[in-house]
N, C-alpha and C positions, 0 to 999 in steps of 0.2 A: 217454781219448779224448773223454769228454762235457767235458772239464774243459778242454781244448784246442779246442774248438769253441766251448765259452763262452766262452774269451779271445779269440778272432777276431771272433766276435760283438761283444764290446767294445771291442775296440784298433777295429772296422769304424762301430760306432756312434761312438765316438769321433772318427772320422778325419770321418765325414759331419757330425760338427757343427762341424769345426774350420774346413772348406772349406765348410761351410754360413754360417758367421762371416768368413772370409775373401770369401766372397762376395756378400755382405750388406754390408760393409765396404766393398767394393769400387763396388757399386750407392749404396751413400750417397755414396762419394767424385763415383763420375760424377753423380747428381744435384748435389752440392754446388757439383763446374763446371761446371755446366749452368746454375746457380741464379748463382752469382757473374759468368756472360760473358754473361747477360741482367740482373743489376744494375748491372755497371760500365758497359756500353754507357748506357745512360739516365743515370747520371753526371755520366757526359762530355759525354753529349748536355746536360744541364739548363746543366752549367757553360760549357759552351760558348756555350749560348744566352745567361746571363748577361753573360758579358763579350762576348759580340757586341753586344749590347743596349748596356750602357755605351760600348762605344767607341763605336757610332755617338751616342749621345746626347752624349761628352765631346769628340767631332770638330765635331758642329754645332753646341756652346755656342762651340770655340775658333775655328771657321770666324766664324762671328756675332761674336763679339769683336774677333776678324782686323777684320774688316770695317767695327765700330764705334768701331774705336779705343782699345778696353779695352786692348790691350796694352802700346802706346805710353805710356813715360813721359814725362813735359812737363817737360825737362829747359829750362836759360835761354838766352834768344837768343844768338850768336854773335856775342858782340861786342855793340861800340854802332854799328849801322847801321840807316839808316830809308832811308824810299822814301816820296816825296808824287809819286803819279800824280793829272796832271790832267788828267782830260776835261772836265771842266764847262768851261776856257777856251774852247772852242768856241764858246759863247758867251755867255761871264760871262766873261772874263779880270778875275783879280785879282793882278796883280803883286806889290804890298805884303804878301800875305797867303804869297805864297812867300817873299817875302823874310823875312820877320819869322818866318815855321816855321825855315828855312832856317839863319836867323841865331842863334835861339832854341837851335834844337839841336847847331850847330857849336861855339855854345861852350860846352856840358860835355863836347865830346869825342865828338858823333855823326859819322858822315861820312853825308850825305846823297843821295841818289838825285835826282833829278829828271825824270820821266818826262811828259811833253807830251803834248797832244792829236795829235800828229803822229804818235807811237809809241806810245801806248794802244789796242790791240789785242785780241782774244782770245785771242791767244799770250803775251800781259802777263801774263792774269791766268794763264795753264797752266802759266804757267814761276814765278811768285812765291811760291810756296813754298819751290822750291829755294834760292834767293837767300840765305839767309841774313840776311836784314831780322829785327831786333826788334822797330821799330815799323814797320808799315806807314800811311799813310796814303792813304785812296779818294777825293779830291774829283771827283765823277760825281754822274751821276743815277742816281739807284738804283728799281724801284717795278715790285710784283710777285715781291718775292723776286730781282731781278734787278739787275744791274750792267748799265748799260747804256757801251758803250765808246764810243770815237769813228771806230771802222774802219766805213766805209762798206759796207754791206751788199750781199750778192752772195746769191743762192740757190746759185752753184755752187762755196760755199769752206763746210769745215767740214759736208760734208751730212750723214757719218754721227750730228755731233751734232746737228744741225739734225732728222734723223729723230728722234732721241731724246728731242727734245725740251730741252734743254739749250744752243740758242743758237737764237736768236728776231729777227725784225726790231723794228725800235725807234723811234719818232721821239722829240725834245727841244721840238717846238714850230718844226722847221723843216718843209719837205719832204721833207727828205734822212733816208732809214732808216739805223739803224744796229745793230749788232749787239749784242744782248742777251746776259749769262749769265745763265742760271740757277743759282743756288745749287747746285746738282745735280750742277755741273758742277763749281765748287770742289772737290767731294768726288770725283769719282767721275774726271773725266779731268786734273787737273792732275796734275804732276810734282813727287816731293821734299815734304819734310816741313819747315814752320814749327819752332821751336823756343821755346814756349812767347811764340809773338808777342803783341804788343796789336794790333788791328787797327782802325782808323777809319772809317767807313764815313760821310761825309760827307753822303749822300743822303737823299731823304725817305723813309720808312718809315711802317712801326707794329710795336706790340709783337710781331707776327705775323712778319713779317718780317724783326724782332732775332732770335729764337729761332732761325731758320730758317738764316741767316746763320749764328751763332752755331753750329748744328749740324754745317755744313758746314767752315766754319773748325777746327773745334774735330776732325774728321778727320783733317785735315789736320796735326795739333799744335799750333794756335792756342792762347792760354791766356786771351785776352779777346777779346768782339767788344763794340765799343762803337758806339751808333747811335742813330739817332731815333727815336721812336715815333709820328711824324706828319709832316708836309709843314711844311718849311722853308723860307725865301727865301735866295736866293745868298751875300747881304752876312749874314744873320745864324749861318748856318754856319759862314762866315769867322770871325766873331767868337770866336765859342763854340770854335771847334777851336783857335784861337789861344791862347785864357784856358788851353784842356784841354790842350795842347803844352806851355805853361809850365809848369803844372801838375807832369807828369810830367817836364819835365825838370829839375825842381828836386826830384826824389828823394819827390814825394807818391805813396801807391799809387794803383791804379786807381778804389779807390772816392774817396779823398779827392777825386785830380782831376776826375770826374764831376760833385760833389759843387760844385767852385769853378763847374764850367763847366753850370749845370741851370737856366740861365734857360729859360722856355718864348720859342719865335717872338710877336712881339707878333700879327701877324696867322693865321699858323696855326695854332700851339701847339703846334708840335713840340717835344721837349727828349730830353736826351742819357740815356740808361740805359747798363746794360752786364750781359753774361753774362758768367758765370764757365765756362770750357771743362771742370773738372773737376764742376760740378755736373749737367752733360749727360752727360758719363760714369758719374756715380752713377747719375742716372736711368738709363739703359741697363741699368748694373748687375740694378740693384731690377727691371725689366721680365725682363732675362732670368732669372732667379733664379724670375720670377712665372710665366714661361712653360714652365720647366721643369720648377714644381712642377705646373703641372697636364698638364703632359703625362706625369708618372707617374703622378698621378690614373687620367687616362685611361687609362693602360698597362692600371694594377694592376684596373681595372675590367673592361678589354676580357679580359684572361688570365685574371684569376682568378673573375670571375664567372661566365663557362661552366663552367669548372673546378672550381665550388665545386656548380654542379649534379646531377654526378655524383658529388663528394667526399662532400656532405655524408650521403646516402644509404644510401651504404657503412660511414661514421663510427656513424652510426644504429641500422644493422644490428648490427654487431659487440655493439655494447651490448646 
């Protein structure tokens, strides 16, 4: 009897440690998922936050690109077609000097545009990218970053660019105003994309206003803007874009032609430069590149230096 007492006592103790172990077991288990559905949450949460972080930073580099033309390759113009718009005839008519572009570039096989002071517009320049022109040519007066056209100015045509800033009234040395573009306006409301154009810009300038020009154009898929860097006279523009038409169309690049045609103005000293549209792109490049790295600067500063407040403390302690 005491020897069957003792064994209930045993097989009882036994049984209390088994379900003492099983429930012990069990109490680790539910902590463990208790332990595991408050790490994984924060996980998610951190990885989450990562890739929300990246995409908006890799949306506003490709937005900003979009928008500067980084994406666009500068494939070659379409064909051999040119365009010589003239507003300067307004009042400088030079005959000879169409004829002679005209004639010049007809025979290697250009077919030429001719666009008048009668039809030089502000809708001239919104639509001439689409056009498919390789080489354009601008005889105007340019000044101010601005193409000044020959369409007689109204305050009530054009207002929303007018608001904007990007089409202005103008005069030439008449009384008669006329409509102004702003470079701004190349870029930002024409139509259709140049394909890797040369572009001429006839007018008086300065190197401020090459660049400028040159930025715009170069939006747009331009692949040269060539211009003055000073004030010109009518007859000596003619000249020089003449030598500079030859030039290229006798198969010289853009630099060599520059190069034949870089007389300075005897009286003003203007003379002909030129931008390259892919070096404006680099730069862009190299800015966004510079802008990006310090906006992770600032990130890693603004997140992790709070962060490192309380980290470090902790880190501390342990030790």
């Amino acid at each position: 009897m005491g020897q069957k007492i003792k064994r209930e006592n045993s097989f009882d103790t036994l049984l209390d440690q088994s379900l003492g172990k099983q429930g012990h077991s069990r109490l680790a288990a539910g902590y463990a998922k208790k332990a595991a559905s408050r790490i994984w949450p924060r996980r998610h949460v951190r990885l989450t936050l990562s890739l929300t972080i990246l995409l908006v930073i890799g949306l506003g580099a490709s937005v900003w690109a979009w928008q500067n033309g980084i994406w666009f390759s500068t494939a070659g113009p379409n064909g051999l077609r040119a365009v010589l718009i003239d507003g300067l005839s307004v009042n400088n008519p030079d005959p000879s000097f169409t004829d002679n572009v005209t004639r010049t570039l007809s025979s290697v096989g250009y077919t030429v545009d001719y666009i008048g002071p009668d039809e030089f517009t502000v809708d001239t320049l919104a639509n001439l990218p689409s056009q498919g022109y390789g080489l354009v040519i601008i005889r105007a007066h340019t000044a101010h970053s601005a193409i000044i056209t020959s369409e007689p100015y109204t305050s009530s045509k054009y207002v929303f660019a007018q608001l904007a800033g990007h089409v202005s009234p103008a005069t030439i040395g008449t009384p008669v105003e006329y409509f102004a573009v702003a470079a701004q306006f190349i870029s930002s409301e024409s139509h259709g994309r140049f394909q890797n154009s040369v572009i001429v810009l006839m007018g008086c300038g300065d190197p401020g206003d090459r660049e400028t020009f040159a930025a715009a154009f170069a939006d747009k898929g331009a692949g040269y803007l060539i211009g003055f860097d000073n004030s010109v006279s009518a007859q000596f523009t003619d000249s020089e874009t003449s030598t500079l038409v030859s030039a290229l169309a006798h198969g010289n690049t853009v630099k060599e032609s520059v190069s034949l045609a870089s007389s300075a103005d005897p009286v003003y000293r203007g003379q002909f430069g030129f931008v390259v549209a892919s070096s404006i792109l680099q730069q862009r490049t190299v800015n966004l590149l510079s802008e990006l790295s310090l906006f992770a600067i600032f990130f890693i500063i603004l997140v992790f230096g709070p962060l490192s407040v309380f980290l470090v403390p902790k880190l501390l302690a342990r030790r």
